[in-house]
C-alpha positions in Angstrom: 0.0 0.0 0.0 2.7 2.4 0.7 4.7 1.7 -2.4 1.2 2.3 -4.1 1.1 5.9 -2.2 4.7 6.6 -3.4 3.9 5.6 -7.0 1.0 8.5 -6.9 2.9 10.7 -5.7 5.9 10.7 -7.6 3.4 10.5 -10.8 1.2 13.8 -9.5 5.2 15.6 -9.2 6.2 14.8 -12.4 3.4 15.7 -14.3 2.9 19.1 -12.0 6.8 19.6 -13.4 5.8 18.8 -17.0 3.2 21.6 -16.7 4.8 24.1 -15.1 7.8 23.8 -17.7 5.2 24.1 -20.4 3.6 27.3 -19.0 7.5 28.5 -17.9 8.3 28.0 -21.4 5.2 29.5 -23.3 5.4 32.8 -21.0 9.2 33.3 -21.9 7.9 33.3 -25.8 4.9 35.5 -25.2 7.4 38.3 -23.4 9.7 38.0 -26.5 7.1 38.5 -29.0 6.0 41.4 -26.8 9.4 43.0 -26.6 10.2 42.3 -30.3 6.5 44.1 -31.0 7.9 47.1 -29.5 11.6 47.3 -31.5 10.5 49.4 -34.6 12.5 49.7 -38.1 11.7 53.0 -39.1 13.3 53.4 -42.8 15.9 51.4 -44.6 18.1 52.6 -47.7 20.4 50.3 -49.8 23.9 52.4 -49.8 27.0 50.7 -51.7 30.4 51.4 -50.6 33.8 49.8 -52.5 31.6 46.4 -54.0 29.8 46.3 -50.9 26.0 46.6 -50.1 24.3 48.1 -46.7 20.9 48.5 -45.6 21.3 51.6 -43.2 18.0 52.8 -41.4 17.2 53.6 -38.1 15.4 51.3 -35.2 13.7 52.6 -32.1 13.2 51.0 -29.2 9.7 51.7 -27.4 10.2 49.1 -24.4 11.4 50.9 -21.4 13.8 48.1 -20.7 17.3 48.2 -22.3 17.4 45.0 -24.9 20.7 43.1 -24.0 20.5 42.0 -27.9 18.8 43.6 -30.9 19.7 41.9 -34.2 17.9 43.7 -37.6 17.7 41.1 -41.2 16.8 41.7 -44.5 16.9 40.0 -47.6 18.0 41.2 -50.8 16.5 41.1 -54.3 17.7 42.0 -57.8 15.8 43.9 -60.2 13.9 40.5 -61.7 12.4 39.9 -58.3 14.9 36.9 -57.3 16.6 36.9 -54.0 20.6 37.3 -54.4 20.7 37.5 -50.4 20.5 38.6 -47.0 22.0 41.8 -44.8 22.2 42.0 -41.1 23.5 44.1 -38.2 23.4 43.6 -34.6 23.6 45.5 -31.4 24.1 44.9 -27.6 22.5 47.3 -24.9 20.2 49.0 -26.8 18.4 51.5 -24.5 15.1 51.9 -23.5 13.3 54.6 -25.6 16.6 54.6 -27.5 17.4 54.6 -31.2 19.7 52.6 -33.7 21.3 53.6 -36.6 22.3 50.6 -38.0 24.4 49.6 -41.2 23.7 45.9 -41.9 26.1 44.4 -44.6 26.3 41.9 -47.2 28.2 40.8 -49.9 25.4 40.0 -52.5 26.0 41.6 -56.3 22.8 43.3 -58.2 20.9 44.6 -55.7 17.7 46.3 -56.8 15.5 46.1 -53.7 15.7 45.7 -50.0 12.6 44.2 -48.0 12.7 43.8 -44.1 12.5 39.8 -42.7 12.7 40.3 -38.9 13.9 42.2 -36.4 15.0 39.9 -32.9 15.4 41.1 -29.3 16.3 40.1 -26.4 16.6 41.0 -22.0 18.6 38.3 -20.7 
């Protein structure tokens, strides 16, 4: 009978720590999107420098928390529509209410067009 108690026990724990990591888990996704919602790209322009192509803009962040990590993407198109790649740039202790003026680089040839993918953030 006791072994029987013991048995019900340890099954109610671990499925009490099965939930818990699910709703841990789901929450910490839920407060990304909502930081990420509030890290705006304002403008982007395709510069070319020496062979090389930027995406320079500017990105505010509207959290009133610093983001320990704020990475910007874009991918690249030539002037028949086909992607010829990707551009990124990436900071580290963006302020709260601050702005970015970022450069993000690539190496792709032919660049007509520039269209925004994703911007990431993170408080650690």
């Amino acid at each position: 009978m006791a072994k029987k108690v013991i048995e019900f026990i340890l099954s109610v724990f671990v499925i009490a720590c099965a939930i818990w990591a699910i709703t841990a888990l789901s929450g910490a996704d839920s407060k990304q999107t909502a930081i990420e919602k509030n890290v705006v790209v304002e403008s982007w322009d395709i510069d070319r420098e020496s062979g090389t192509t930027y995406v320079t803009g500017e990105i505010h962040n509207l959290n009133n928390t610093t983001l320990d990590y704020c990475e910007v993407d874009f991918n690249l198109y030539d002037s028949a529509g086909a992607q010829v790649g990707t551009a990124m740039d990436n900071i580290t202790n963006l302020a709260g209410g601050g702005e970015w003026k970022f450069k993000a680089i690539s190496t792709a040839d032919n660049v007509d067009t520039a269209k925004f993918a994703k911007v990431s953030a993170a408080v650690y």
